[in-house]
C-alpha positions as CSV (number, residue, x, y, z in Angstrom):
1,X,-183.8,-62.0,-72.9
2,X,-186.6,-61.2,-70.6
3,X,-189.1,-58.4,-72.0
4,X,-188.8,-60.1,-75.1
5,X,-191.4,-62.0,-77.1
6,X,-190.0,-64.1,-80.0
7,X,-191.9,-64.0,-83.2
8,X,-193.5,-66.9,-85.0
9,X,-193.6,-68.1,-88.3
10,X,-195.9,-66.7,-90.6
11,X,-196.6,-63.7,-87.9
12,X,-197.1,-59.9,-89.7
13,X,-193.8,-58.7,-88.5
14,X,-195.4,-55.3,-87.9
15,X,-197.2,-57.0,-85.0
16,X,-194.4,-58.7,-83.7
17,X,-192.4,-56.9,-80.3
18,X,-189.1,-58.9,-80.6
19,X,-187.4,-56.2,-82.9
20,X,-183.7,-55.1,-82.6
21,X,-181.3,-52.7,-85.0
22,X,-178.1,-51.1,-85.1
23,X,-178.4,-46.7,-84.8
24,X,-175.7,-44.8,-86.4
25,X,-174.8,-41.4,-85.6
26,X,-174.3,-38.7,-87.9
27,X,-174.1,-34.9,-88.6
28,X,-177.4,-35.4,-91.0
29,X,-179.3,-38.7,-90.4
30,X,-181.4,-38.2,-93.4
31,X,-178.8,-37.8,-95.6
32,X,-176.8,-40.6,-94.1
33,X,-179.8,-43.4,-94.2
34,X,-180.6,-41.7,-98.4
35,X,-176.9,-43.5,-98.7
36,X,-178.0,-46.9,-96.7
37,X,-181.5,-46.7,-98.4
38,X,-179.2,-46.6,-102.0
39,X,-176.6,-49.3,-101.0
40,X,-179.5,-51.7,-99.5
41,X,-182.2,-50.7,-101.7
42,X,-183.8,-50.7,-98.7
43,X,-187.1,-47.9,-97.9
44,X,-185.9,-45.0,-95.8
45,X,-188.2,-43.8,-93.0
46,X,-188.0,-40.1,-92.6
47,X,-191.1,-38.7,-91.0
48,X,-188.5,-37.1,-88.3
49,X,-185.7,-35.9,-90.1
50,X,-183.4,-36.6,-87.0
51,X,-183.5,-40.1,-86.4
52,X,-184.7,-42.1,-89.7
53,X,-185.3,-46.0,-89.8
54,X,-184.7,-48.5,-92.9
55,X,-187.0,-51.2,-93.6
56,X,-185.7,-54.2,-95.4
57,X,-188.9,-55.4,-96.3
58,X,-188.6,-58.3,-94.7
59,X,-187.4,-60.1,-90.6
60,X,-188.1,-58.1,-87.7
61,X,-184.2,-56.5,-88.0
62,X,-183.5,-52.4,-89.1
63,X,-181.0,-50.0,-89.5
64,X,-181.4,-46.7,-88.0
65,X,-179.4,-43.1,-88.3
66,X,-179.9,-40.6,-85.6
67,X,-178.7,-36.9,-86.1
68,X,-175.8,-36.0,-83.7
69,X,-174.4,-32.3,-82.7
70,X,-171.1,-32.3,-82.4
71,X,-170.5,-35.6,-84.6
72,X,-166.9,-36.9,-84.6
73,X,-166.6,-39.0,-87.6
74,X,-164.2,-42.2,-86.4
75,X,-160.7,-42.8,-87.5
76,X,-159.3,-45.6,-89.9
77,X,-157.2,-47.1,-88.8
78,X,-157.6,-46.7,-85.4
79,X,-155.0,-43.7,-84.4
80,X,-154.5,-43.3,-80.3
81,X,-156.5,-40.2,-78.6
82,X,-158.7,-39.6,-81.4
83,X,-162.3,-40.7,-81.6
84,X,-162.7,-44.7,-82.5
85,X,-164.6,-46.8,-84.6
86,X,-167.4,-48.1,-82.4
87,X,-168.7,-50.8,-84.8
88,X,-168.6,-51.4,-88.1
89,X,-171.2,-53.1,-90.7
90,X,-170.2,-56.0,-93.0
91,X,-172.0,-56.1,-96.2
92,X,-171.8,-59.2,-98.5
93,X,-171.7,-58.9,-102.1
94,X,-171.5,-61.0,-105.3
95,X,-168.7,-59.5,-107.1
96,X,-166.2,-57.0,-104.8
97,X,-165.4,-54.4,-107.9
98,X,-169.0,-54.4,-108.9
99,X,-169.8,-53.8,-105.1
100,X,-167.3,-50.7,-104.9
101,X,-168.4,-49.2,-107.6
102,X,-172.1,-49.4,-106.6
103,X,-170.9,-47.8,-103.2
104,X,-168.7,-44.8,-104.6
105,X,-171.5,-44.3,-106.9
106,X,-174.0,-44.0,-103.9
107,X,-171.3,-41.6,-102.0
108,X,-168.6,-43.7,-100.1
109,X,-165.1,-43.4,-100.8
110,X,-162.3,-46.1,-100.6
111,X,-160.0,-46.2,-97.0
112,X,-156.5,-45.7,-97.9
113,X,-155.7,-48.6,-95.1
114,X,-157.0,-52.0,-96.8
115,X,-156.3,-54.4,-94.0
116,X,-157.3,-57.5,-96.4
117,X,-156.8,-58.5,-99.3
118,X,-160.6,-60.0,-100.0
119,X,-162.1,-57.4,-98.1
120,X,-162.5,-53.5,-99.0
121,X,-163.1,-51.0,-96.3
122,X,-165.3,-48.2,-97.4
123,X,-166.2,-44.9,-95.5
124,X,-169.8,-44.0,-95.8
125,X,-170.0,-40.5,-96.2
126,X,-170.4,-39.6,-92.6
127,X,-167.0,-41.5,-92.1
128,X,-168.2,-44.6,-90.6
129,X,-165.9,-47.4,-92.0
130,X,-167.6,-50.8,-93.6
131,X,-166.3,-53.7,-95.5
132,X,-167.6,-55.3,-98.7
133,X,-166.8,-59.2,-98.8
134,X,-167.7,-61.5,-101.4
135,X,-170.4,-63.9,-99.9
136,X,-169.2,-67.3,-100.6
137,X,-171.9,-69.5,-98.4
């Protein structure tokens, strides 16, 4: 993509300009990225309360939340003329009941709809819908 300059090995990714991340609205971005920051373990950046940054530690790749008036928090399933899921994150984990219970504990609740077998779809406690799969690669 023009504008961008890739990174190299061994290069301090603080110095690096070829960063890229997903935002997430919510009605409280700091609260919502204190839940990511929990589930990841990842730090939460909060010097503006409205639009906080988490930092894996690690790759040039983040997570953001970004505070929203008038949030609309998306439907699961999908249900005509009411506000859709835009995106979704997938989050790999080494044993699904182990990873529920980590996520309830940290504030998500269970869907009802469970499309999959394998797969659980959460809602994170702004209502955005993700999936915990066991990683098997």
């Amino acid at each position: 993509m023009r504008g961008r300059t890739p990174g190299s090995p061994g290069e301090d990714r603080k110095t690096r300009r070829d960063w890229w991340g997903v935002v997430l609205d919510a009605p409280d971005a700091k609260a919502l990225g204190q839940f990511y920051a929990d589930v990841f373990g990842w730090v939460l950046n909060a010097e503006d309360p409205g639009f906080v940054t988490l930092d894996p530690g690690e790759g040039v790749g983040y997570l953001a939340v970004q505070t929203s008036e008038g949030y609309v928090p998306p439907t699961w399933p999908t249900v005509a003329g009411e506000q859709q899921m835009m995106m979704h994150l997938d989050i790999g984990v080494a044993d699904l009941a182990e990873g529920i219970a980590w996520a309830v504990d940290a504030g998500a609740t269970i869907a009802d709809h469970q499309p999959q077998q394998d797969v659980r779809v959460m809602l994170d406690p702004a209502g955005h819908p993700f999936c915990l799969f066991v990683t098997e690669f």
